[in-house]
C-alpha positions in Angstrom: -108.0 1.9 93.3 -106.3 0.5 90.2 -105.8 4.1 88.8 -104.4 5.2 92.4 -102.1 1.6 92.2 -100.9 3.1 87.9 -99.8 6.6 89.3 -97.9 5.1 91.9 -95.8 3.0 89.8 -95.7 5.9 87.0 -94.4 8.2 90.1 -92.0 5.7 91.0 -90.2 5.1 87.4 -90.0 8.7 86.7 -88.4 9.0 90.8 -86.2 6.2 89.4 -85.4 8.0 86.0 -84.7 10.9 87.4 -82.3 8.9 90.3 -80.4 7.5 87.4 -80.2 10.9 85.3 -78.5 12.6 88.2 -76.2 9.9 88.8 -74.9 10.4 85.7 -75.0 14.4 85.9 -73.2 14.3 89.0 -70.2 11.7 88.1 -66.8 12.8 87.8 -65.8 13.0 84.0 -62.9 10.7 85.0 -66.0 7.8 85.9 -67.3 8.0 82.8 -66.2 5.8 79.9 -64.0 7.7 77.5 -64.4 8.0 73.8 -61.6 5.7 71.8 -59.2 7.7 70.1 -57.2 7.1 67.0 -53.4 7.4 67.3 -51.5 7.9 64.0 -47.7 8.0 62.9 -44.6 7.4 61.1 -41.1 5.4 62.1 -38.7 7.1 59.8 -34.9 5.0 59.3 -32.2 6.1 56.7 -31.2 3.1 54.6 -33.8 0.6 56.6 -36.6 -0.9 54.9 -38.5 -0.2 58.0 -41.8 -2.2 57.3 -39.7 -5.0 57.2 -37.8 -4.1 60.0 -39.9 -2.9 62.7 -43.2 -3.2 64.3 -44.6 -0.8 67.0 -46.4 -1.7 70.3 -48.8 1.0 72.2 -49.3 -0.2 75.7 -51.2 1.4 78.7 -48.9 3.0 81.2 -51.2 0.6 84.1 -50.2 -2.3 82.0 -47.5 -4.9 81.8 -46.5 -7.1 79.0 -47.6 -6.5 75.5 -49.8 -4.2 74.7 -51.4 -3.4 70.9 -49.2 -3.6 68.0 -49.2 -2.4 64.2 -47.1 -3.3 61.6 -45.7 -0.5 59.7 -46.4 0.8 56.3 -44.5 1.5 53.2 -43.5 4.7 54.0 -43.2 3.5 58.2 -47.1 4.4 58.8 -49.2 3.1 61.3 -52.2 3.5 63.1 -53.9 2.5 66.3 -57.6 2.7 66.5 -60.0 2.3 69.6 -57.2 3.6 71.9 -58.5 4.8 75.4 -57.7 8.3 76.3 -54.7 8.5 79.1 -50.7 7.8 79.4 -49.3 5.1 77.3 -46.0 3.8 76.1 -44.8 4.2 72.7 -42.4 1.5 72.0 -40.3 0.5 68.4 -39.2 -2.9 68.5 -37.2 -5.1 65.4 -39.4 -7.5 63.8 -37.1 -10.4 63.7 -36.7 -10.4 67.6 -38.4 -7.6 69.4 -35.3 -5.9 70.9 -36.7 -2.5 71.8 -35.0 0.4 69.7 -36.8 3.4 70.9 -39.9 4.0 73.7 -41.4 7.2 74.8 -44.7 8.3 77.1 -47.2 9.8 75.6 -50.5 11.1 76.6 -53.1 10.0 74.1 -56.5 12.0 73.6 -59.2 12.9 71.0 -56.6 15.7 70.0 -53.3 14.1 69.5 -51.5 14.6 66.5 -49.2 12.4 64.3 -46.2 11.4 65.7 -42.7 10.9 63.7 -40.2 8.9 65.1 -36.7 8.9 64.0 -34.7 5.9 64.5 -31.7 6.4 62.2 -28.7 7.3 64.1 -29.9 5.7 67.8 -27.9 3.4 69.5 -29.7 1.1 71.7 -28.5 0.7 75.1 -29.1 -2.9 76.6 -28.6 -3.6 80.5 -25.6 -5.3 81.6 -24.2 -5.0 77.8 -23.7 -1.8 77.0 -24.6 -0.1 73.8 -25.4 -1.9 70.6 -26.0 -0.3 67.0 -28.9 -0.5 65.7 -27.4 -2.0 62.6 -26.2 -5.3 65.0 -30.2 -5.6 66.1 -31.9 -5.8 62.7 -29.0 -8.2 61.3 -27.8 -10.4 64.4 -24.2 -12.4 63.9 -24.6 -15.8 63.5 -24.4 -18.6 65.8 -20.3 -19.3 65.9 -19.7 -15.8 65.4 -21.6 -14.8 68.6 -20.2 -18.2 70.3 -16.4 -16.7 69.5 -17.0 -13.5 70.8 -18.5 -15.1 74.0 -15.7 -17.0 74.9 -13.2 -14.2 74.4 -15.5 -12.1 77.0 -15.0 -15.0 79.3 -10.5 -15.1 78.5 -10.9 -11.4 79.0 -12.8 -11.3 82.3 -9.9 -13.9 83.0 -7.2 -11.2 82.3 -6.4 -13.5 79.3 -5.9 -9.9 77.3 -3.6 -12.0 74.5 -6.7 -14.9 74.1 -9.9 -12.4 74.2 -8.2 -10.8 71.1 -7.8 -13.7 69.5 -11.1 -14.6 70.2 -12.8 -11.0 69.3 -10.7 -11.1 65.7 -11.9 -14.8 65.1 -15.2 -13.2 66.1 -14.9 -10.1 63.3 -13.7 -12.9 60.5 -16.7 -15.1 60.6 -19.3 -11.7 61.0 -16.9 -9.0 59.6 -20.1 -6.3 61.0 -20.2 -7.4 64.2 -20.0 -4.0 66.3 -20.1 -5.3 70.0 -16.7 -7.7 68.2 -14.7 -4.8 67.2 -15.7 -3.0 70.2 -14.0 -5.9 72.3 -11.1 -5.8 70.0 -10.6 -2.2 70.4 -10.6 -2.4 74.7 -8.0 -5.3 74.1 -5.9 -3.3 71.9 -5.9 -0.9 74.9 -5.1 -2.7 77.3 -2.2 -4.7 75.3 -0.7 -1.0 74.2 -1.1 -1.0 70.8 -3.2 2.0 70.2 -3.0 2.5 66.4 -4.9 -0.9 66.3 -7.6 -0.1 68.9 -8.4 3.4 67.0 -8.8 1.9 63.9 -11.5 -0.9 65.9 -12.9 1.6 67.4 -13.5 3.8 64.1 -14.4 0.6 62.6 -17.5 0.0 65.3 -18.2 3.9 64.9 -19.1 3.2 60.9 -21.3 0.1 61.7 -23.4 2.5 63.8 -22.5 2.8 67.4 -22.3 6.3 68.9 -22.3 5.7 72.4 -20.7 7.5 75.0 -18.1 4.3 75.7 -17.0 4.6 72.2 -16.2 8.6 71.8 -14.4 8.2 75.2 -12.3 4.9 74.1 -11.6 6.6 70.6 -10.5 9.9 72.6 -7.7 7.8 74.5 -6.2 5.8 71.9 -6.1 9.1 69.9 -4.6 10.7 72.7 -1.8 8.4 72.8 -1.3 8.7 69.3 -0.2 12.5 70.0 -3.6 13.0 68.0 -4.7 15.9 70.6 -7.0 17.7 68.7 -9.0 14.5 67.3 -8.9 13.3 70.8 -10.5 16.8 72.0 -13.6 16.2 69.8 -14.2 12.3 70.2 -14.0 13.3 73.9 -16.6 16.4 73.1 -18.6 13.7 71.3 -19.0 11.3 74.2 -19.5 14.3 76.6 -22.6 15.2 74.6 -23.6 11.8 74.7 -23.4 11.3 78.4 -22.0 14.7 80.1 -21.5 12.6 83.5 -19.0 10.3 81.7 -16.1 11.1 83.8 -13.3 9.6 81.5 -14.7 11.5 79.0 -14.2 15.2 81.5 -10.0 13.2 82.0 -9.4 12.4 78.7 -10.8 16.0 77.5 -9.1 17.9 80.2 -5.8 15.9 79.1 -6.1 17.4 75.1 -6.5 20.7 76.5 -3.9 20.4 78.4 -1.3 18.9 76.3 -2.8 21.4 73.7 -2.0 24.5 76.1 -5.2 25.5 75.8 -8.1 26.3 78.1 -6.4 25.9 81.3 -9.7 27.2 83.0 -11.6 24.2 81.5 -9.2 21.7 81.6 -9.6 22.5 85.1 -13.1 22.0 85.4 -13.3 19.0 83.6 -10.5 17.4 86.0 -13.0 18.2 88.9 -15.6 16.7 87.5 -13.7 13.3 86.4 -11.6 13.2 89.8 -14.4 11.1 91.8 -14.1 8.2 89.5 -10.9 8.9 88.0 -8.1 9.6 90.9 -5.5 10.6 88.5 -7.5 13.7 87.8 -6.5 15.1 91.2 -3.0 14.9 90.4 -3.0 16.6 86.9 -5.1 19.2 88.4 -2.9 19.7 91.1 0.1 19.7 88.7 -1.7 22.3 86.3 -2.1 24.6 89.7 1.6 24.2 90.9 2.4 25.8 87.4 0.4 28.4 87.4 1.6 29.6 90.8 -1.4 28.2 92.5 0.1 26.4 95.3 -2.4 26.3 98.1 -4.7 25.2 95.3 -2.2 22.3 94.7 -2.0 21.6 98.1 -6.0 20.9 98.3 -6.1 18.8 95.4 -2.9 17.0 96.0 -4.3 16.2 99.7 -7.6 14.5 97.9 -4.8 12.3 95.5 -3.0 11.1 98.6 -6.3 9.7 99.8 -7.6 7.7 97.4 -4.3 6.9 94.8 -3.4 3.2 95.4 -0.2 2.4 98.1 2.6 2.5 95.7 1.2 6.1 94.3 1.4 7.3 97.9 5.0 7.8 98.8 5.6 10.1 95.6 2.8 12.2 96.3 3.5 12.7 99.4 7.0 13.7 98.7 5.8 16.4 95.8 3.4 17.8 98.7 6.1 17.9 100.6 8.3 19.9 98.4 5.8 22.3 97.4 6.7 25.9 98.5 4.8 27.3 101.9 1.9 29.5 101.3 2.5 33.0 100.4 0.1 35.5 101.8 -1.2 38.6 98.8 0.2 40.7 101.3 3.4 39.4 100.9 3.6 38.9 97.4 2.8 42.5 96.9 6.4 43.6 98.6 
């Protein structure tokens, strides 16, 4: 009886082994626990000491918040050990106040390979804000500096052109490399028709490290009314490459061409392409048309201007549609 009772419980553990074995057989390799991998690579930054600038932070693509993070290296090495195998962020931040300078997804596995990143020439983009250089993250203005050019946003959002100027240029003395400052200056300049001052604020913001597609486009126009075509034909190129939906970038480029007499055919296409946010575009496309005979053409785009210019636009454009010649049928044209 009691040898009947020990091969019932041996028959029972090996049932039970056996249970367990096939369990694991049978399990999806996405159930089983994945083998940590190692995750290596280099920040690289011209002119940046970037182990005391930056740190960078590796978090799970199902996770919020902060994830792990590595200081960098000497030579901008780091390393993250134990990492589970899957999709995960890839973020740069500063080290003085974690304003992110660079994140990209990555799938991380047993086979990944080092990873350079380059942060020299980026220019972060911040919501609400714009772009700021990355020079202007690692070395913040100081407190009255940033408090000056704070209080000229607010006399500019005013339409207090004359004060936000004053406020942007009390901004630039106390933090000569303030970007966002000269930046400010430059769109005041603008809009108070000195354009010789608001190209050299804008070139001024362009050596301190922004490269954004705002700045190429607000370069392009005050170069533009300097009668400096061609300069304005590659600052608009530049902000095009940038952002090639920035449709006062396609105006201000269409404009060089045109007042280059150059690539009619493109200036064309890049007034299309700026005319839904920028209604001028339909009337220098529909002038550009009228002189090259194209009248029904001018007609059409004329016809969109009338719609959207603002009341006091309207009676003008109206009239010039007015005037414009009936349409002439190939037929006739070729008596």
């Amino acid at each position: 009886m009691r040898y009947r009772f020990l091969l019932l419980l041996l028959v029972a553990c090996v049932r039970a082994d056996l249970s367990a074995q096939m369990r694991n057989f049978s399990a999806s390799p996405f159930d089983r626990p994945s083998t940590p991998s190692v995750l290596r690579g280099q920040v690289i930054a011209k002119g940046v000491d970037v182990s005391r600038s930056f740190i960078v932070e590796l978090v799970s693509c199902q996770q919020s918040g902060r994830g792990l993070q590595s200081a960098l290296g000497s030579d901008g090495e780091f390393v993250f050990e134990g990492v589970e195998a899957g999709c995960h962020q890839l973020r740069v931040l500063t080290l003085e106040h974690h304003e992110l300078v660079h994140r990209e997804v990555l799938n991380v596995d047993r086979n990944s390979g080092e990873i350079v990143i380059d942060v020299q020439t980026e220019a972060v983009e911040r919501p609400n804000s714009g772009f700021v250089s990355l020079r202007q993250l690692l070395k913040p203005p100081p407190g009255k500096a940033r408090k000056a050019y704070e209080q000229a946003g607010r006399s500019d959002s005013r339409g207090q052109v004359e004060a936000a100027a004053s406020g942007y240029s009390r901004a630039i003395e106390l933090f000569p490399e303030y970007a966002d400052a000269h930046q400010g200056l430059a769109r005041a300049m603008e809009k108070l028709n000195r354009p010789a001052e608001a190209a050299a604020e804008w070139e001024t913001a362009h050596r301190l490290g922004v490269e954004s597609p705002d700045l190429y486009a607000g370069l392009a126009l005050s170069l533009l009314q300097l009668n400096r075509r061609a300069e304005a034909e590659a600052a608009a190129r530049q902000a095009l490459s940038k952002d090639p939906s920035n449709a006062p970038a396609h105006y201000l480029l269409a404009c060089s061409l045109v007042l280059q007499a150059k690539a009619r055919v493109e200036a064309l296409s890049h007034f299309a392409k700026a005319a839904g946010r920028v209604p001028k575009a339909w009337l220098m496309s529909a002038r550009l048309r009228a002189q090259d005979g194209d009248v029904d053409g001018a007609r059409r785009e004329l016809g969109e201007y009338i719609k959207v210019c603002t009341a006091g636009e309207r009676p003008s454009a109206q009239r010039w549609l007015n005037e414009l010649p009936p349409h002439r049928s190939f037929a006739a044209d070729s008596h």
